[in-house]
N, C-alpha and C positions, 0 to 999 in steps of 0.2 A: 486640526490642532494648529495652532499659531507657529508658526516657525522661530529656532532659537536663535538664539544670537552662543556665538563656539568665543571662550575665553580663555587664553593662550598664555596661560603662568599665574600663579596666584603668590606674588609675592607680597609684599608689607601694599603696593598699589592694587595687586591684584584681589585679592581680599577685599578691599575697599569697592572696587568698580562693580565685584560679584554682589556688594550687598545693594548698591543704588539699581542696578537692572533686576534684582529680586525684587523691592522694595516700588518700583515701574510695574510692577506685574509682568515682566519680560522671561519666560525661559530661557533657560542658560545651561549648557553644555562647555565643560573644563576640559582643559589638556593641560596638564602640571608633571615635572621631569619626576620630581617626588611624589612619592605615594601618600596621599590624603584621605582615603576613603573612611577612618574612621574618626574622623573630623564631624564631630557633629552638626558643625555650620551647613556642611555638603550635604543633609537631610533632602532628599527630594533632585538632587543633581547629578546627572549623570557624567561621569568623572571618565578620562581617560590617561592613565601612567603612558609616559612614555616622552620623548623631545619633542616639540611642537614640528619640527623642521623636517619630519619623516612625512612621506607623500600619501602613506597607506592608512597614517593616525589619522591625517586631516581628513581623509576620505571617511572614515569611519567615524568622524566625530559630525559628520554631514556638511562640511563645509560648502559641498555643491547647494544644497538645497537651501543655508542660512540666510536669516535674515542680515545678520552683521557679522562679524570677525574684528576683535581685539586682542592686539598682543601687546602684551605687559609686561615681560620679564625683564631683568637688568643687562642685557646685553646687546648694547645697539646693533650687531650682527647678528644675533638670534633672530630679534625682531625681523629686520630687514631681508635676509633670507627666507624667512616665514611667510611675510606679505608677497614679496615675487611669488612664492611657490603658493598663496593661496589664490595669487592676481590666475595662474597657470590653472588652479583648476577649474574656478568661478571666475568670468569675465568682469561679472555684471555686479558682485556681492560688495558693501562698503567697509570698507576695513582702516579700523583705529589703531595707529599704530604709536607704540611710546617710545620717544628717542630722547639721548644727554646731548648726542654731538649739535650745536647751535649750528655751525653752517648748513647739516643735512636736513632741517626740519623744515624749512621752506622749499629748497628745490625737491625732497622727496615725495612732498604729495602733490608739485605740479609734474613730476617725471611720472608716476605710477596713478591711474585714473580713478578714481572716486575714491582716494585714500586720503587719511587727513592724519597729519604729526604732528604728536601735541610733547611738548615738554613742562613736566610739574615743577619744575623751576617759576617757568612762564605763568601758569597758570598762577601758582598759588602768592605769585609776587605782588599783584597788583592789590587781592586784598589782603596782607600781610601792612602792607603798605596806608592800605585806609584804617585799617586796625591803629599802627601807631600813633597816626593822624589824629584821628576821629576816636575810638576806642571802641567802638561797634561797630560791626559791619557784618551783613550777610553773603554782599554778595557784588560784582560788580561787572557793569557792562559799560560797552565805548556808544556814541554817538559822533556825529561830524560835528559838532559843536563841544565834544568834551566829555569826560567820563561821567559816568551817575553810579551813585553807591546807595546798595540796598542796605537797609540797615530797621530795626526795632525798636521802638521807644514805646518804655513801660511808664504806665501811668501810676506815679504813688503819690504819699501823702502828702500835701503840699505844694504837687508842679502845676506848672502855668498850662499842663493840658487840660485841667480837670473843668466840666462845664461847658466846656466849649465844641461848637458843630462841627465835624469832620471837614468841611466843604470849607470853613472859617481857618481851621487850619493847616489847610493845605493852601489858599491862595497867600496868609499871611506868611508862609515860610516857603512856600516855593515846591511844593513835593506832590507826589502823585500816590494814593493809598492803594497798596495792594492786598492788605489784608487787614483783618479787625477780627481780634479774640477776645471777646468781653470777657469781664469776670464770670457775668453769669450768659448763660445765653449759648445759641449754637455760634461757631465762628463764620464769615464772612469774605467772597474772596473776589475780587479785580470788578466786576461787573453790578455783582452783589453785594458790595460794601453800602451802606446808606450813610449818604453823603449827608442826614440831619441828625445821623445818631453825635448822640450829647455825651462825648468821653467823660466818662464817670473813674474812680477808683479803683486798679485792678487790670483797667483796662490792656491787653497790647496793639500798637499799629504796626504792622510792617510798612513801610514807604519807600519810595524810591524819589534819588533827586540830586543836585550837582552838588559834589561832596564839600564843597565850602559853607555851604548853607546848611548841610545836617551836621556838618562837624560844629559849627556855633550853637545848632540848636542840643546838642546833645550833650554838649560840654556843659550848657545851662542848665540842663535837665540833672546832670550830675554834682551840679557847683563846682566843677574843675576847668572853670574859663583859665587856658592858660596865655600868657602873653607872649608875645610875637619873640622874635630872634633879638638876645640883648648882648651887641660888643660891649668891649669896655674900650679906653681909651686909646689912640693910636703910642701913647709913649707908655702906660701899661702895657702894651701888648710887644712892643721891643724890648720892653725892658724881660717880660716871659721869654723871649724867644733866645736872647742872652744867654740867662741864667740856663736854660735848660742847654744852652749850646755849651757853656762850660761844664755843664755835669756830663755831655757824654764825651768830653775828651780823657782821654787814657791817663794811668796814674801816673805813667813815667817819663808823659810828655809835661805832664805840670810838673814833677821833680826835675827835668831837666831845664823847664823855663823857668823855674824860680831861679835855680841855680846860679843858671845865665844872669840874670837878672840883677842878683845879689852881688855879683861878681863887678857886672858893668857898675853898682853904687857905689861898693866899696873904693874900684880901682880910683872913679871921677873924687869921691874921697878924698884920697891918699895924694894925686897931682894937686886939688885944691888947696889941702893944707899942709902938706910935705913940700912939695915943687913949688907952690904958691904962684899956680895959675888960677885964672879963673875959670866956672861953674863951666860953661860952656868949652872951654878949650881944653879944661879934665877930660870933659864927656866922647868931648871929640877926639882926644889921642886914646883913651881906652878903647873906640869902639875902634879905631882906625887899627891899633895893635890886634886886638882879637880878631876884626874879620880879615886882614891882609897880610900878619906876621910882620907891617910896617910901622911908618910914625914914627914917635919921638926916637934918635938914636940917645945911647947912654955917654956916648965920648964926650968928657969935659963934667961928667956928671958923678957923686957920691960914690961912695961904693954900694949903700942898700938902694940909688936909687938904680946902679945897674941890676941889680939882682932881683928888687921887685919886678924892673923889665922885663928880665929871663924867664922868670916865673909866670908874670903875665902872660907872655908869647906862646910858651909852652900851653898853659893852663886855656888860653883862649884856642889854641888852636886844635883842643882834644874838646874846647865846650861845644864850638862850632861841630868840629867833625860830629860826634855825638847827638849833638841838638840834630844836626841836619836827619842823620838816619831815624833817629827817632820819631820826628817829627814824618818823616818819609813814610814810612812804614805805616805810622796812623792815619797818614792821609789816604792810604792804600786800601787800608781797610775801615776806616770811616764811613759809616753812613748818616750825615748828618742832616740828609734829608728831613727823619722826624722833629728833630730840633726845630727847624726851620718852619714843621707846620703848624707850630704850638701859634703863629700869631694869626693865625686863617680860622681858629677855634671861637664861635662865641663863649660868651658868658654863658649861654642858657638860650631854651629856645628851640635847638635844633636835635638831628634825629640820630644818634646813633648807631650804626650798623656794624656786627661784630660779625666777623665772619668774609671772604669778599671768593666767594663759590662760587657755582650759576647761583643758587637761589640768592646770594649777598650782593651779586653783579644787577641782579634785574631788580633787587628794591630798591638800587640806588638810582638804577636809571626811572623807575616809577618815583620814588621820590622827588628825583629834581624837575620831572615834568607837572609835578605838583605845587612845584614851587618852594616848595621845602631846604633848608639848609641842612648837608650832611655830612655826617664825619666819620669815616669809615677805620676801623681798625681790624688787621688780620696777623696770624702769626707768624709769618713769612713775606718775605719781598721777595718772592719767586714767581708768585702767582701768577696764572694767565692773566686778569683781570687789573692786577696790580697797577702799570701802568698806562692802561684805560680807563681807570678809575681816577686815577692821577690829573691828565689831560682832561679828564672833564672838570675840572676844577675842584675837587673833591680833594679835603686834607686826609691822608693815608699815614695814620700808624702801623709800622712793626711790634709787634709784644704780645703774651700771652692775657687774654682776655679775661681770664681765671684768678689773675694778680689783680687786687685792688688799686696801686700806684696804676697799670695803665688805665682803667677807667677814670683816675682821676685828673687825667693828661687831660682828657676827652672830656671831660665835667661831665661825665652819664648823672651826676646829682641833679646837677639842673637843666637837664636835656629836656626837650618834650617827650620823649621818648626812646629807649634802649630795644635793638632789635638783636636776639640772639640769634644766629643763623648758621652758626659755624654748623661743620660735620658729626661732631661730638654734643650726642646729646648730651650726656653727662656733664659736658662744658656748659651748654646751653641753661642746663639749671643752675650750675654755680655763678654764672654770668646773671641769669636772675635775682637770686640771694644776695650777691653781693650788691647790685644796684639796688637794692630793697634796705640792705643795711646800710647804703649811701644816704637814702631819701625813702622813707617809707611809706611815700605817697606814686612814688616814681610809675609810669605805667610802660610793664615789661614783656615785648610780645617774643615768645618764647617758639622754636620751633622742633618738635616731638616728631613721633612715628605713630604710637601705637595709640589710639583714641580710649580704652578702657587710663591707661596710663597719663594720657592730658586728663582725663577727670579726675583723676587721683592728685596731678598737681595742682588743678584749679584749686579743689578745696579743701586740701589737707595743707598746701602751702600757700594759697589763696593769691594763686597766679593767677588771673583770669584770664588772661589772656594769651595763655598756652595753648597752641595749636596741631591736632594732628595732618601735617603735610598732605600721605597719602587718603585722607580723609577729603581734606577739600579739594585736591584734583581729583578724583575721583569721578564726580557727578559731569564731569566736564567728559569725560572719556568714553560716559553714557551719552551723552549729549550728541556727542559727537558723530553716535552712529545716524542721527535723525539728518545730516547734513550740516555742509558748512554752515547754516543760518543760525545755529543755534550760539546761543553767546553765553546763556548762564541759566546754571538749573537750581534752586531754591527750595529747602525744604521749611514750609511753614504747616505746622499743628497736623504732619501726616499730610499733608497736601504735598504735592510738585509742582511749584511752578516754573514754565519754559519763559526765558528773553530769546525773543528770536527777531531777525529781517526777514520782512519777504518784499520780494522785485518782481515789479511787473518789469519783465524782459523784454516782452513784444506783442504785437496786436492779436496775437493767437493763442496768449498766455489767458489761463483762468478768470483771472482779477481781472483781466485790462474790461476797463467798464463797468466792474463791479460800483454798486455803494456803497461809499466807507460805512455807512451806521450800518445798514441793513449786515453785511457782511461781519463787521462784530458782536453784531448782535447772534447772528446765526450761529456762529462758536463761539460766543462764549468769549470774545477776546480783547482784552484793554489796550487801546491805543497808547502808544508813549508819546511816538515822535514820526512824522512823515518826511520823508528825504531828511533825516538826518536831525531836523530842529521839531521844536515839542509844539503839540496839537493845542491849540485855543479850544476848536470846535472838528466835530466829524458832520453836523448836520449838511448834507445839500452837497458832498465832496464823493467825486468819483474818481477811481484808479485810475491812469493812466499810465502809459508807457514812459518807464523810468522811473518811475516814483519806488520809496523803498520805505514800506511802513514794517515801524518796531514795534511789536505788541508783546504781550504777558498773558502764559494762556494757562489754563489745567492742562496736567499730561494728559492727561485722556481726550480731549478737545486737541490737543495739537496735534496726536495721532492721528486722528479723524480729518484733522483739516490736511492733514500729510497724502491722504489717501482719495483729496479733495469731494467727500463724501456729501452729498449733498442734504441740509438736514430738512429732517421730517416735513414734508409741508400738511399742515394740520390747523392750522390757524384758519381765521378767516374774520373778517372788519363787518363789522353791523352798526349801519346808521338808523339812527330814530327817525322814522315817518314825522309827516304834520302834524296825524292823530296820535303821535307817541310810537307808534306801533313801529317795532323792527324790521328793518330793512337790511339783510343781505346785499353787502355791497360791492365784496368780492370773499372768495374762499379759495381753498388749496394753498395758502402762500406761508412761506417760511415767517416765523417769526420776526426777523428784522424785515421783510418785507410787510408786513400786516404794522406793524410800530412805523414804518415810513409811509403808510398810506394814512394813519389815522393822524400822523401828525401835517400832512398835508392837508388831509379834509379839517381839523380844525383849522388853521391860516385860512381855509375860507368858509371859515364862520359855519362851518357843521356837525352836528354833535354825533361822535363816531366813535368806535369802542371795540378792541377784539374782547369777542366772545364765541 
């Protein structure tokens, strides 16, 4: 019997992770503090009640014997006391562990050996981020040249796919096919795609490729070409930063600078056509009397003009007093920072992030590595992220996200896109609804928990682009038990497919020497990219030490290649004689080796054929 992999909490993530390792063909063995057992989901799963953190559970749940160990529950010292104590029983076992805290996710899986810390923040930021971008995305992996986004494009009435060769369009747009589900037909996957099939109506591709180039082509496919980041003018956008500066000053600072204000008119007034000085030397003995209790003396003067004096002196010297505290006080608790960022706001264009969390922290930092302009708004300037977000040049509202007036601060109408992220889903849908009621075109990537419930908001409020979180980290967290190499797991028409690296390390490593064709051909496996930049050809190309090739494989070929299983050799190359007659020209040889022998004997001119 295959050995299980033991799953350590089953909460809103844990759930999710039990269905992608069922869904693998993987058994699975639970440890959950709650009692589940009449969960119908658990059908077939051997459940064990109790804290994962107990030495006698893990022993009992077989943690010695596992293949893998994931712990999942909400509490980064559950977690982390779990893995020590499972590191304690199993040396050797690989164990996935989920952590919030950001400093601890990197040094704890080089401190604790073959464990790997994945945060769903992390995870699910990046395609959250191509979603807003782009509006479709499956799925997304790094290369040394830049990200690639896996993404689908359906073929309907009308599009410029329709008619044309696979192989046609992929070189005119840049993208590499990973999959093809006809309308009619069996589906097609990495190796077995036919690069002459003629996309008809109906059709889907799955592709993979550099997100600038499927975000233009998918924006066309949808007619929602949007245009680029639009300012408006530099003295529009002071003349915004003004007005908004005077709406957030206090009511009683404006009551007391009118005040003032009225007071210094009147008085220049009264000297100009009473005293019968001039405009400027009015101005200047009012303002001289109010701010110093000096200026004009009254000896030798009327008797109302001594009295408007005294009145003045007094009266200035309570507006002063007054003004000053007043004005003191609101400067104390002023934050006129948002004011301030109203002129850093385009017109249109750029990406709205509501929310500034982990997951609100890391789509802004995946946004501006994408080049995206962003404008983030959260409910508090407390945040940890607050003034990290700031410093990276990112304008940052204060305000409740659920109030229309702040979205309109932020023009989510004519954004490229509105990302709701906060903690509150409940917010996160009204944050929806109301950019919808801004612009009803608006494209709102919404973030959920429970995937029956993102389907209910896709099409009952025809969000589509509602996501459930612990849904798409998830497949990552299975992934993960396969080794660091694995970068993204992809569910297409019931298939799995793995993005992975593998490195030839050293002259004694499997690959070193292998050949590239023969060796994907033997599993099954589609090149992307070697060392980092994308493959022209494999023909005539051998492994070397150092080289780090990214391919796309089926789960069950990746398995196999995990266990570097070597496949069936059954093949064998038959050349035609003089007389026609077949000639045995070599047998026993794996497939990719039989396809690289025949395509050498044709280059020299002889006709050869596995049979």
């Amino acid at each position: 019997m295959e050995r299980p992999v033991v799953l350590c909490g089953l909460g809103r993530v844990g759930w999710r992770v039990l269905e992608s390792l069922r869904a693998a063909g993987i058994p699975v063995v639970v440890i959950n503090i709650k009692d589940e057992s009449d969960d119908t989901r658990l059908a077939g799963v051997k459940v064990f009640k109790g804290d994962c953190r107990r030495h006698e559970l893990l022993e009992q749940a077989g943690v010695k014997d596992a293949r893998g160990v994931v712990i999942v529950t909400s509490d980064d010292l559950v977690n982390i006391s779990t893995a020590l104590l499972v590191r304690k029983l199993n040396p050797a076992v690989r164990i996935v562990v989920r952590m919030f805290n950001q400093n601890l996710i990197a040094r704890f899986g080089v401190a604790v050996k073959n464990t790997v810390a994945l945060s769903v923040s992390a995870l699910i930021a990046p395609v959250m981020a191509l979603i807003a971008v782009s509006g479709d995305t499956l799925g997304a992996f790094k290369l040394d040249d830049g990200p690639r986004q896996i993404s689908e494009l359906v073929v309907t009435e009308g599009s410029e796919l329709v008619g044309k060769r696979i192989a046609e369009l992929a070189a005119e747009h840049g993208f590499i096919p990973l999959a093809l589900v006809p309308a009619t037909g069996v589906p097609q996957f990495l190796l077995g795609v036919e690069s002459a099939h003629v996309v008809s109506l109906g059709d889907r591709l799955v592709v993979c490729g550099p997100p600038l180039a499927l975000q233009k082509l998918l924006q066309r496919l949808r007619g929602d070409l949007l245009a680029g980041v639009q300012w408006a003018g530099t003295l529009r956008r002071w003349f915004r930063t003004a007005h908004r500066t005077l709406l957030e000053v206090d009511f009683s600072v404006r009551i007391i600078t009118l005040v003032l204000f009225v007071t210094l008119f009147v008085s220049t007034l009264v000297f100009r056509y009473g005293v019968d000085t001039s405009w400027g030397d009015g101005l200047y003995e009012t303002v001289s009397i109010i701010a110093t209790g000096g200026g004009l003396h009254g000896e030798g003067k009327s008797e109302w003009v001594k009295v408007f004096l005294s009145v003045l002196k007094l009266a200035g010297a309570a507006l002063i007093a007054g003004f000053t505290a007043i004005l003191t006080n609101y400067l104390i608790r002023a934050r006129l920072g948002g004011a301030l960022e109203v002129r850093h706001v385009p017109d249109g264009g750029h990406v709205v992030v509501c929310g500034l969390g982990n997951v609100g922290y890391r789509l802004v930092q995946e946004l501006i590595a994408m080049g995206e302009r962003v404008v983030a708004v959260d409910k508090e300037a407390v945040g940890p992220f607050f003034e990290t977000v700031r410093r990276m040049g990112v304008p940052v509202f204060v305000g409740d996200v659920t109030v229309s007036e702040v979205l309109r601060q932020v023009r989510a109408d004519t954004a490229k896109a509105v990302i709701a992220a906060t903690s509150s889903e409940l917010g996160n849908i009204e944050v929806a609804l109301l950019a919808r009621e801004m612009n009803p075109k608006q494209r709102v990537v919404v973030r959920l928990t429970d995937p029956e419930f993102v389907e209910a908001v896709r099409e009952a409020a025809n969000i589509k682009h509602a996501i459930s979180a612990p849904a798409l980290a998830a497949p990552a967290f299975a992934a993960a038990l396969y080794g660091d190499s694995v970068q993204a797991l992809v569910a297409v028409a019931g298939v799995t497919l793995v993005v992975l690296d593998l490195i030839v390390n050293d002259a004694d490593d499997y690959l070193n020497g292998k050949s590239l064709r023969a060796f994907v051909l033997d599993y099954g496996l589609l090149p992307v990219a070697l060392s980092g930049q994308e493959l022209n050809s494999v023909r005539g190309y051998r492994l070397k030490v150092g080289d780090k090739l990214t391919v796309v494989a089926e789960l069950h070929d990746f398995e196999r290649l995990l266990r570097f299983q070597k496949p069936i050799a059954e093949s064998r190359v038959v050349v035609d004689g003089p007389s026609g007659e077949p000639l045995v020209q070599a047998e026993g040889l794996t497939r990719g080796e039989a396809q690289e022998l025949v395509e050498q004997l044709e280059h020299e001119k002889v006709t050869a054929r596995i049979g």
